[in-house]
N, C-alpha and C positions, 0 to 999 in steps of 0.2 A: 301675194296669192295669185296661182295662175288656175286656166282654168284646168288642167288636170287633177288638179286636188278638187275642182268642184264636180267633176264626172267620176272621181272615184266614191266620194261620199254619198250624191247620187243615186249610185250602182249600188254603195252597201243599202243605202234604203231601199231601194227595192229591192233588194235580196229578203233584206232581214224584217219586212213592216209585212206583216198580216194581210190579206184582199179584206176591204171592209164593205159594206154594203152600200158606201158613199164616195161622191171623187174626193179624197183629200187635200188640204191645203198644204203648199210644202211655204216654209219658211224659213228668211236669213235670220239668226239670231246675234247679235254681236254684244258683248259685253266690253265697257270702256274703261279708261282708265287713265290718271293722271290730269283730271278736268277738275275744277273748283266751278261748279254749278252755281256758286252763289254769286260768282264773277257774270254778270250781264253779258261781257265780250267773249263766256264761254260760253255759250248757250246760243243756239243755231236751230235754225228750222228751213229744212230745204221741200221743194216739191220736183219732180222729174218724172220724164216719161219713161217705160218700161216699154223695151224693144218688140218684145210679144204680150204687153197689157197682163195682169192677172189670171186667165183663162176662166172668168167668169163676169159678166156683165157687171156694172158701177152702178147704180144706182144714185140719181140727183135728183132735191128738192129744190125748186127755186124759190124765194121768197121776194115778192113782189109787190107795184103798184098798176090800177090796171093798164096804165102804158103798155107793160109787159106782158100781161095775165093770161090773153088768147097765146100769145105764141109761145110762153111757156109750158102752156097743157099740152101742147102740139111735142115740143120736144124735150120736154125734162117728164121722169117719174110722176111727179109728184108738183104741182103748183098752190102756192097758197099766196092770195089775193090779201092786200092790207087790210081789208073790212074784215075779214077771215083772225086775222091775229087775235082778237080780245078772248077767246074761246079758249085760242094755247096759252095766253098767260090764265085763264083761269084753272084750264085741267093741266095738273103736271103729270099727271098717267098717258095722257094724250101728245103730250110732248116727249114724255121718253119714249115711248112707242115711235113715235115720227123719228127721234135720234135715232133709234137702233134699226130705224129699218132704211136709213140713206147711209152712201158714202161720204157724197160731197155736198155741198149745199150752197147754192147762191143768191145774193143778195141785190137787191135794188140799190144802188147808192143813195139818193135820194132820202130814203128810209132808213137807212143804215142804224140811227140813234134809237128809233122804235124797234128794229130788229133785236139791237142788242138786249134792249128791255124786255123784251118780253119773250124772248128764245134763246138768251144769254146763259141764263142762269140750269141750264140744262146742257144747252150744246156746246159751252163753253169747258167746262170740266171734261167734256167728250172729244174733246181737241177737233169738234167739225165745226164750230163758227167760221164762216165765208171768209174765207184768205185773201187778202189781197194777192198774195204771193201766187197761188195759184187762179190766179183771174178772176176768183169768183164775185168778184166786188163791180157790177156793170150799171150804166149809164140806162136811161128808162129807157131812150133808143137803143136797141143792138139788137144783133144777130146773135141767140145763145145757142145756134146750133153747132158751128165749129169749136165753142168751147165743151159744151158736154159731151165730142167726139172728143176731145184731146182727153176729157179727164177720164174715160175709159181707161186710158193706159199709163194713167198719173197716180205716182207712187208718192209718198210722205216720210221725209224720216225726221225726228225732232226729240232732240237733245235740250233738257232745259230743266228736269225733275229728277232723272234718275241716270245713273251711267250706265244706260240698256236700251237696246233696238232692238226691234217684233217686228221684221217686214216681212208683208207677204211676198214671195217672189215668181206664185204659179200653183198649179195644180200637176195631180199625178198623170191627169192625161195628155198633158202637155208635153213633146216633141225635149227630150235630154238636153239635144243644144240652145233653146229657148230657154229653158230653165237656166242653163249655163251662163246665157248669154244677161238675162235678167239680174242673178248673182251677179254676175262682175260686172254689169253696167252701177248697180245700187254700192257697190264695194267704190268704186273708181269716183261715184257723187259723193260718198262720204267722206272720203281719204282727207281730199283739201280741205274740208269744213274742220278737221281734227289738227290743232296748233300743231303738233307734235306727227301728227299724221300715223306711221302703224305704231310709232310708239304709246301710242295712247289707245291699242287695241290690246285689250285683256287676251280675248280670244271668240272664235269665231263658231258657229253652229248653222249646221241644217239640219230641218226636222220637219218633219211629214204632222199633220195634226195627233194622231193620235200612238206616233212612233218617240221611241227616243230618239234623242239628239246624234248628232254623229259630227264630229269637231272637224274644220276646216283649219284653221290654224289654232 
């Protein structure tokens, strides 16, 4: 895939999608093919940064001890102090609510084992339990401020349940080449995680949230 098939597909969306009363989200869709999912060594979870970040702020909860607690309020979303946890495992309306309203979410190490207990069982089906993979797993000393700067512009793609990727890649008001440039950065992170690499791409889509699809390869 080069990027003129991703400026031409692009261009038809903005031709052919509606002005709607909202920015919309445009996304990579890739449907896969030739994986045995039930294979361990098929099944892959990457994180990576996007060259122009989503075009819409990230939102991060940290989960903490109070080591951390002051200077989490300072720079993440959302801080929730370990005395604080007995309340989310009791309400789970309170907890999906807290899910759907972060990105990313991070963890005390420390705490880790009480974490999963008691906010596992919600954020864990929601694929945002604290990554190691994307740093969110920290030490009761740290600085979480150059991490929740990174994860603004930290993309997910994860292959493990179904032969299908949903990634955001940007907004409509975001600058073509950016968009462009996001598409083939996220295409170019997946490639090598795929055995077969494009032979194990069905086929490829962008789509604006409330447009159809428009096929890249």
């Amino acid at each position: 895939m080069d990027k003129a098939k991703v400026q031409e597909a692009l261009a038809k969306l903005r031709k052919d999608s509606p002005k709607r009363n909202f920015q919309q989200s445009i996304d990579l869709i890739v449907n896969l093919r030739g994986l045995d999912l039930k294979k361990t060594e098929q099944q892959f979870e990457i994180f990576f940064p996007l060259p122009h970040g989503k075009g819409k702020p990230v939102r991060v909860c940290a989960l903490v001890g109070p080591e951390l607690h002051q200077h989490a309020k300072e720079v993440c979303n959302t801080a929730i102090v370990e005395q604080e946890f007995e309340k989310y495992g009791k309400e789970k309306k309170i907890l999906r609510k807290l899910a759907e309203g972060h990105d990313f979410f991070i963890a005390q190490a420390n705490i880790m084992p009480r974490i999963a207990t008691v906010f596992g069982k919600v954020l864990g089906p929601k694929k945002k339990m604290p990554n190691p993979k994307a740093g969110c797993i920290v030490p009761p000393k740290t600085n979480l401020k150059p991490l929740v700067e990174k994860l603004q512009n930290t993309a997910r793609i994860s292959v493990k349940e179904k032969l299908f990727v949903q990634l955001m890649v940007g907004i409509e008001a975001m600058k073509d080449e950016q968009i462009v440039e996001n598409v083939m950065t996220a295409y170019e992170q997946l490639l090598p995680n795929l055995p077969n690499e494009k032979n194990n791409i069905k086929n490829m889509f962008l789509k604006f949230t409330m447009s159809k699809p428009v096929r890249l390869m």
